[in-house]
C-alpha positions in Angstrom: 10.1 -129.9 -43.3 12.0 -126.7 -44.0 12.9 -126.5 -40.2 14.4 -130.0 -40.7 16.4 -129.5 -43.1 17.9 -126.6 -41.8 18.4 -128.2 -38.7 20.4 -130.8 -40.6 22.6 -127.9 -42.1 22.9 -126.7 -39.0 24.3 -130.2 -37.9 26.9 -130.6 -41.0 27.9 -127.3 -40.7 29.3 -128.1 -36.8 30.8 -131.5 -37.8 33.1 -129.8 -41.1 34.2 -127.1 -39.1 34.8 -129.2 -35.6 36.3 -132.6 -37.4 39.7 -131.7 -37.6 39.9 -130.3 -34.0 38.1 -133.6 -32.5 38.6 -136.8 -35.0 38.5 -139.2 -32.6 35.4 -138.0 -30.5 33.0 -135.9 -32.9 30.1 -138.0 -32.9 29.8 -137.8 -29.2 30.8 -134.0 -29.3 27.8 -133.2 -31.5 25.3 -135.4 -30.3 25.9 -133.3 -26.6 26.2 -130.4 -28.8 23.1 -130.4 -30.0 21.3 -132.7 -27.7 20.5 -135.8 -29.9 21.4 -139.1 -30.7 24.6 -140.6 -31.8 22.8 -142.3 -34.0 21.0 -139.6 -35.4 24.8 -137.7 -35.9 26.0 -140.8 -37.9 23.6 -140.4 -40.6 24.4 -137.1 -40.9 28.4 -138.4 -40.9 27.6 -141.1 -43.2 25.7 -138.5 -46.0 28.9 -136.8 -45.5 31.2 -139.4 -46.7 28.9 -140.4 -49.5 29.4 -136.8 -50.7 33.2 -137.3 -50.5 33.0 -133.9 -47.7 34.9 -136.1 -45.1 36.3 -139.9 -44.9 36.3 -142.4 -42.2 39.9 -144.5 -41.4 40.1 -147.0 -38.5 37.8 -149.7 -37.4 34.3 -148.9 -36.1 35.3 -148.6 -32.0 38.3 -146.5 -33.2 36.9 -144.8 -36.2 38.3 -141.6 -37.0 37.4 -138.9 -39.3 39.2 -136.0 -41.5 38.3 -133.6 -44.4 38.5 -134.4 -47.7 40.0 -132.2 -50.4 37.2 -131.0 -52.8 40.4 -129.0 -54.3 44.1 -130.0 -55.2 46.2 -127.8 -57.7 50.0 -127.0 -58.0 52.0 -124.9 -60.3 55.3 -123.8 -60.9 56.3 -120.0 -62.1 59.8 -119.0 -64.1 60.6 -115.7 -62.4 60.7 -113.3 -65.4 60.1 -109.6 -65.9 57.1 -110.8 -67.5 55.8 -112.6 -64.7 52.7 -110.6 -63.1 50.9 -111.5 -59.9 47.9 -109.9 -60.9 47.6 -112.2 -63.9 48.4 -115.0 -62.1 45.5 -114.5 -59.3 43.3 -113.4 -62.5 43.9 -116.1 -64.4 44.9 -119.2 -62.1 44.0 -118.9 -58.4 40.9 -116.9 -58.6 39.2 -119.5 -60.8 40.7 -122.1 -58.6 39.7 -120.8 -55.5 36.5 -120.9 -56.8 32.9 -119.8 -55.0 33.5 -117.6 -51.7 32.0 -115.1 -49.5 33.5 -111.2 -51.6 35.5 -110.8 -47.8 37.3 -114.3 -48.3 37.9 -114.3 -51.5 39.5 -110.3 -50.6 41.7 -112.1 -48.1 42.8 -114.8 -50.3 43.4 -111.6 -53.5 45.7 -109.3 -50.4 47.9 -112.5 -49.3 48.4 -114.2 -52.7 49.3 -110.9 -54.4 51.1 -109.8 -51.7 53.7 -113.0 -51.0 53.7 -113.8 -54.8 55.1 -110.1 -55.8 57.4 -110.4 -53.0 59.2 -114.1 -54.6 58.7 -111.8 -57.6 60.8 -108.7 -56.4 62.9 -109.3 -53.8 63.7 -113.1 -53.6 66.5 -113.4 -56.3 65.6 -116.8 -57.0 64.4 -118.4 -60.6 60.8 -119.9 -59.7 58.0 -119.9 -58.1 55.4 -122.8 -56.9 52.3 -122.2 -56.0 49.8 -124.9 -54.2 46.2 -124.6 -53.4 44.2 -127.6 -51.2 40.5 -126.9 -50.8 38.1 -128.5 -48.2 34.2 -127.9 -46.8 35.6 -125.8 -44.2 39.0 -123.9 -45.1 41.5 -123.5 -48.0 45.0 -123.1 -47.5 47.9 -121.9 -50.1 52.0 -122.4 -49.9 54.0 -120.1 -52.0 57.7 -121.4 -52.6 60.4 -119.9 -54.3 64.3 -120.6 -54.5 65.7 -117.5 -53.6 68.0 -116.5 -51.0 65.5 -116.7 -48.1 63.8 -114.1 -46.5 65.1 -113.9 -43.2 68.4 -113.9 -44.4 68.4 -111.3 -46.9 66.8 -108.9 -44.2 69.6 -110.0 -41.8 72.0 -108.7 -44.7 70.5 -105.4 -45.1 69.9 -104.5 -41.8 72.8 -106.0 -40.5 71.7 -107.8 -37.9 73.3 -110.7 -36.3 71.1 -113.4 -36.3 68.2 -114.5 -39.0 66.2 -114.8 -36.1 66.7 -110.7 -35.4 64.7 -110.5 -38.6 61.6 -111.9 -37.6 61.0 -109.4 -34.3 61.5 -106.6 -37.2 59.1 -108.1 -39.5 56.7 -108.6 -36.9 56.8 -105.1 -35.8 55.9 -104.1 -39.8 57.2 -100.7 -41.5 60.1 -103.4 -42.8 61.4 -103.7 -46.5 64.7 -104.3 -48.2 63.1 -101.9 -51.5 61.7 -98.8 -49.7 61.2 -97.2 -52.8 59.1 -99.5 -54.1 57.7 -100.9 -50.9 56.1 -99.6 -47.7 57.2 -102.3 -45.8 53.4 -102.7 -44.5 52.7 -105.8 -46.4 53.6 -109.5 -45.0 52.6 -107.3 -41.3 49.0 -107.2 -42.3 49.1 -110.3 -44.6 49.9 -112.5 -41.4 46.9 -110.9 -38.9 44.7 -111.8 -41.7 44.6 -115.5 -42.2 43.7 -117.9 -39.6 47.3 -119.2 -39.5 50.2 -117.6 -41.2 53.8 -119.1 -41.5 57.3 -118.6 -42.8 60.1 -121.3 -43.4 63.0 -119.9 -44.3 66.8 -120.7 -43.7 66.9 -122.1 -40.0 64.4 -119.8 -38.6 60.2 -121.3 -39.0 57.9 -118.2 -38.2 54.1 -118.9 -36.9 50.7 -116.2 -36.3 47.8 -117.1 -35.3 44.7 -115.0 -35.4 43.6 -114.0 -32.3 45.2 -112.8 -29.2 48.5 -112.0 -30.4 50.5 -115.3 -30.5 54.0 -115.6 -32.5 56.4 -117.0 -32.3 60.0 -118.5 -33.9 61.2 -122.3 -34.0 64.7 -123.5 -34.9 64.4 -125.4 -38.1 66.5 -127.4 -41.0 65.5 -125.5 -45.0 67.8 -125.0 -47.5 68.2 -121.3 -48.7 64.4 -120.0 -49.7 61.4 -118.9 -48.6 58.2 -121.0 -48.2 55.0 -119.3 -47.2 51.6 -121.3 -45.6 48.6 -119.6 -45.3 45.4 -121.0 -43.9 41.8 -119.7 -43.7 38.1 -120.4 -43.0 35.9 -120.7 -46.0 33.5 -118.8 -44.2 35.7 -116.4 -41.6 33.6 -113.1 -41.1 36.6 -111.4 -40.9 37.5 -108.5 -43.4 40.8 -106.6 -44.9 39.6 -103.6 -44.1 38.7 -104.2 -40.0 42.4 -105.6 -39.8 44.0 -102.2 -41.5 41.3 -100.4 -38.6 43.3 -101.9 -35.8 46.4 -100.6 -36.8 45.9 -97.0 -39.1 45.3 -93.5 -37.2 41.7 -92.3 -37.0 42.7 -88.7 -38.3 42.7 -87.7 -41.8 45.7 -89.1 -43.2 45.1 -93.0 -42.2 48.6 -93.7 -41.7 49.7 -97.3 -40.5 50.8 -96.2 -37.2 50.2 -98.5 -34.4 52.2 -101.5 -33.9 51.9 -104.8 -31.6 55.6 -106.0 -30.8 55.4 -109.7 -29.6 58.2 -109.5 -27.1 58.7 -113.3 -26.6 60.3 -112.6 -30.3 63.2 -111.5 -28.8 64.2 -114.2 -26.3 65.8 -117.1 -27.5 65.7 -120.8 -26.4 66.0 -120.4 -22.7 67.1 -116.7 -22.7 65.6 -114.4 -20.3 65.1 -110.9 -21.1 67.1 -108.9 -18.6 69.6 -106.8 -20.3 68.9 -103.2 -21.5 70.9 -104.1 -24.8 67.9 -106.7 -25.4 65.2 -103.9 -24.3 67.1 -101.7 -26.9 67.0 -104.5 -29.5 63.0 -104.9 -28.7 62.4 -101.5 -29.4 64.7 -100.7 -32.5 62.2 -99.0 -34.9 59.8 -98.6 -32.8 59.6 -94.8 -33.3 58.5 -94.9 -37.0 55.2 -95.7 -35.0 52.8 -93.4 -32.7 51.4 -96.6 -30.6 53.6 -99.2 -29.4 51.7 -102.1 -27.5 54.4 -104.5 -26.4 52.5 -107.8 -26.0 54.0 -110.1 -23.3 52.3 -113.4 -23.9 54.8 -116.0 -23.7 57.1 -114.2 -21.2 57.3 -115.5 -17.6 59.7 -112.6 -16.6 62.0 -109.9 -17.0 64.8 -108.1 -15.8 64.7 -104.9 -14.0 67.2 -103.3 -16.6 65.4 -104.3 -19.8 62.3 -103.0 -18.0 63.5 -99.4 -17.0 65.3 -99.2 -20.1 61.6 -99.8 -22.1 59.5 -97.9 -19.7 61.8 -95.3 -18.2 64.4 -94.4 -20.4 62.8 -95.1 -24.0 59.8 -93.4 -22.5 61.5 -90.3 -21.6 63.5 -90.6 -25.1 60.2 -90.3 -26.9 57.6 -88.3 -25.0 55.1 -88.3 -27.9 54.8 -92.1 -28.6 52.0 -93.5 -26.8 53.5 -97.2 -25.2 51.7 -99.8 -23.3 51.9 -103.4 -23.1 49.2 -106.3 -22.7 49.0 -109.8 -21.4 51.7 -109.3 -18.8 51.7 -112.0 -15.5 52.0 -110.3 -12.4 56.0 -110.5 -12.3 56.2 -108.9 -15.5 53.7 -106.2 -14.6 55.8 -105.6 -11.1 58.9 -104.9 -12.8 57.2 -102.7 -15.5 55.4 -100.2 -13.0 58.6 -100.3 -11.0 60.3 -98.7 -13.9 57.1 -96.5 -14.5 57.6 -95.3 -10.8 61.1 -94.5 -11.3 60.5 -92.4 -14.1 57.5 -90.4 -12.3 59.9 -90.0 -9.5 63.1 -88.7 -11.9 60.4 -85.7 -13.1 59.3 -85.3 -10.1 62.6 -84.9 -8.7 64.9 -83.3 -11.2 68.6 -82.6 -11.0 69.5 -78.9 -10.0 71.8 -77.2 -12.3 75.7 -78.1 -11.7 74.9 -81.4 -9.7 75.3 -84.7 -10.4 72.7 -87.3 -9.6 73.6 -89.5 -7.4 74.9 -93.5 -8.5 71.3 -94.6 -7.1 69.7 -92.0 -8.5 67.0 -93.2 -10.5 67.1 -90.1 -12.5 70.5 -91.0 -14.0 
């Protein structure tokens, strides 16, 4: 009997964490699955729904299915000196959050604590709201506070000339408005924690995913402030400390020095990236950073000026940073070891004392 039963578990474990991803089509998903019955999967569905897990909508032929909330909670914060968010995880959102594996509930202690003490410090609004929904398979917070907005006030500080300018320099991480008080290190390894990560904020919506490196910024219609979405497994093997790994030197000091640099961040709309003045935008920062992985999912193509300027000229600019790039097509990956080749040829070739290159030179 034990076997059965855990073969049942095993059943109810695939339907929570598939349902949302196939509503429509689950039963017949799981039965092929595992080989069995619909019928056999529709007890197993029906259990469910008398445990208030998930809840059928539609007629029988077109019955879908979703996840119930086992947790709903809201609050609002005044945004005092007073206000700590160590005794608000303590005392609210840990005891909310409830029961979890010590590696989720770690997760969920990083990005609450991080994003609340952010509204706290640096978003010069007057509250904060916090709310917390709770299902078999994933929980998922939004912080909200009423301050100037995040992209915004980085625009401000750094000058930049569009919000959406502030994004490709959080991404990159090493980014804060307070460097005395901040390392700038937090909201970057926040985001490659969670499942999904997301920012609304001004006119500029930011979205990570977990996984291959996939970012990326939509136009969008919010009032001044920040609101931050964070979503999660209930049961994600995943850990902090294997996400700090990817990106912290292996010598003694551990020092967050490796960067991914979503380059689809910097082209907007229907933009293509072919100017060096884009390349020089892309890599602005870049050198607080020992490893620089451009990631080029996203782009179809590129110019041959933003390339040489990246791969040639930044290159030979900072001999001791280690650069490469990922998930390039085969146009991108033409222009980029087109510029490499130009830059093996300028040391081969170098320019003897008292002459000028040549216009074509690709030395110049």
């Amino acid at each position: 009997m034990s076997r059965v039963r855990a073969r049942g578990e095993e059943i109810r474990r695939y339907l929570i964490d598939n349902i949302e991803k196939h509503p429509a089509d689950i039963t017949k998903r799981t039965a092929h699955h595992f080989d069995i019955t619909r019928q056999a999967i529709s007890k197993h569905l029906r259990r469910l729904i008398e445990e208030k897990v998930i809840a059928p909508s539609g007629k029988t032929r077109g019955r879908i299915y979703k996840l119930c909330a086992t947790t709903e909670w809201n609050r609002g914060y005044r945004i005092t000196p007073a206000l700590s968010e160590s005794e608000v995880w303590r005392l609210d959102v840990a005891p909310v959050l409830g029961e979890m594996p010590e590696n989720v509930k770690d997760i969920w202690h990083h990005g609450f604590t991080e994003i609340f003490n952010n509204a706290i410090d640096h978003s010069g609004g007057t509250r904060i709201a916090v709310n917390i929904e709770k299902t078999a398979a994933y929980t998922q917070m939004t912080i909200v506070d009423d301050g100037v907005g995040i992209f915004k006030k980085i625009q401000t500080a750094l000058g930049l000339l569009d919000e959406r300018h502030a994004v490709l320099e959080l991404a990159k991480g090493k980014l804060t408005t307070d460097p005395e008080s901040h390392s700038g290190e937090g909201i970057f390894f926040t985001s490659r924690m969670f499942d999904t990560f997301q920012i609304l904020s001004g006119g500029v919506f930011y979205s990570h995913d977990f996984g291959p490196e996939q970012e990326w910024i939509l136009e969008a219609s919010q009032k001044a402030s920040t609101l931050v979405f964070m979503r999660l497994h209930n049961h994600t093997a995943r850990t902090p400390r294997r996400i700090f790994d990817q990106y912290i030197t292996a010598d003694d000091d551990h020092r967050f020095d490796k960067t991914v640099v979503p380059v689809e961040l910097a082209q907007y709309g229907d933009d293509k990236l072919i100017s060096r003045s884009q390349a020089k935008r892309l890599m602005s920062r870049v050198e607080l950073f020992r490893t620089v992985i451009l990631d080029f999912h996203g782009v179809a193509t590129v110019g041959q000026a933003f390339a040489d300027e990246i791969f040639r000229i930044f290159a030979q600019q900072h001999p001791t940073i280690e650069l490469d790039w990922i998930h390039a097509n085969s146009e991108v990956k033409r222009m980029i070891e087109r510029a490499k080749s130009g830059a093996r040829e300028a040391i081969a070739q170098p320019t003897l004392p008292g002459i000028e290159p040549a216009p074509d030179d690709p030395a110049r």
